[in-house]
C-alpha angles and dihedrals in degrees: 000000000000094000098060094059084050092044097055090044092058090055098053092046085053096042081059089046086230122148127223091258085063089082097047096101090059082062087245108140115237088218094060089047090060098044083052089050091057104039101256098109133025110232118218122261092236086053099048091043086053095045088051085049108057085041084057085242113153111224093230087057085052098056088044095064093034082055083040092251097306111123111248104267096213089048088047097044092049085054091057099044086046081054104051092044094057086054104046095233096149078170099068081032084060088042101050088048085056093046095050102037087066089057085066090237099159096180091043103054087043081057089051080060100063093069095033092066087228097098110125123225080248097056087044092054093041087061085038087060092035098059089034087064102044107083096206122030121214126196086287099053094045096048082054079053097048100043102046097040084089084072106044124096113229094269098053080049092047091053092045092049086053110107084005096140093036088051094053111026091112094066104043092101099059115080101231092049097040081061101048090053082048084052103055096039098064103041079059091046079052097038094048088039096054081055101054100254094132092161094048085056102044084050081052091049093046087045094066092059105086079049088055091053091059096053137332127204131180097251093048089047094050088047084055092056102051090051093055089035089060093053085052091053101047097029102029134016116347087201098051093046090041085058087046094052100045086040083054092048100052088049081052096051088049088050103043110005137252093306090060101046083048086057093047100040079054095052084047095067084057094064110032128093091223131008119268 
């Protein structure tokens, strides 16, 4: 498994006609690079995003010759459920559980559940064991994360922050990652704050900064000010924090358009201590 994400890179490093000593002034050991290359050694995620980088490599071009140019199902399964979910199309959600349920996917249709209302307390503790085990979380792992934590009480999400940093600091510096970890943050900044934990979700907010310094982007940022928004509204002045959230709203109707916004307003209702 190893040797075909050396062996692509490889290819790429040849196709730029570049040697192993190229690498050398981002402190990355020719002689690694070429243990990697030939399947001895697993090189970091941080390492091989930096590598693709100074060879101007998109990650995603990467993944697609290491999947031989076919997309990632589960990457591309997760973007349609996304999808689906924005749009309220319970419909395409039930589809997709169909569709997935036959591959035999167990995580991923669990995962399907989660939008669909119908997940059990065992199935959410079973993906509660499952990410506590694993000591670093790909895109996979954190979209689990994401999705189920809906369902999870403060002290399950308390368990599942722990490490958090230490379990994705390799992943910060690609986009789709860095918004997934965004994500996550501040659904738990809404989730701690609905529960009166106003000083867990300000350490959460504070949290996000050293990720915001690597890269910021509109929907990430939206997503910022409806977190703190929501601690103004249930710690501070309902009013205040009312006039952030529908500020943020109409940014994220701009943005995406009235669906949504839609997704977003009925989220809203979850972590507020009264309806706005």
């Amino acid at each position: 498994m190893y040797k075909k994400y050396g062996d692509c890179f490889k290819k790429l490093r040849n196709q730029k006609n570049l040697g192993l000593s190229y690498f050398s002034k981002l402190g990355i050991d020719r002689s690694n690079i070429s243990r990697f290359e030939h399947g001895k050694c697993v090189m970091s995620f941080e390492h091989i995003d930096l590598m693709l980088e100074e060879m101007q490599v998109p990650l995603s071009e990467y993944e697609l010759i290491v999947n031989n140019y076919m997309p990632n199902f589960q990457e591309f399964f997760i973007l349609e459920l996304e999808k689906a979910e924005f749009r309220q199309n319970r419909d395409k959600i039930k589809e997709l559980y169909s569709e997935v349920k036959e591959t035999g996917n167990h995580l991923l249709t669990i995962t399907v559940k989660t939008k669909l209302g119908n997940i059990s307390q065992t199935e959410v503790k079973e993906i509660e064991a499952y990410l506590c085990n694993i000591e670093e979380w790909g895109y996979f792992e954190l979209t689990l994360f994401y999705f189920v934590s809906d369902y999870l009480n403060v002290n399950q999400l308390e368990l599942l922050l722990f490490n958090f940093d230490k379990r994705c600091e390799n992943y910060c510096r690609v986009l789709k990652y860095r918004r997934r970890l965004l994500q996550i943050a501040y659904k738990s900044v809404a989730i701690y704050a609905a529960n009166g934990e106003r000083k867990k979700a300000e350490n959460i907010l504070e949290m996000t900064k050293k990720y915001r310094t690597v890269g910021v982007d509109l929907y990430s940022e939206v997503l910022r000010h409806l977190a703190r928004a929501i601690i103004i509204f249930n710690f501070e002045n309902a009013g205040v924090g009312e006039e952030k959230i529908n500020y943020a709203l109409e940014i994220l109707e701009e943005f995406g358009g009235k669906k949504i916004k839609e997704f977003y307003q009925n989220k809203m209702e979850k972590y507020l201590k009264r309806s706005i």
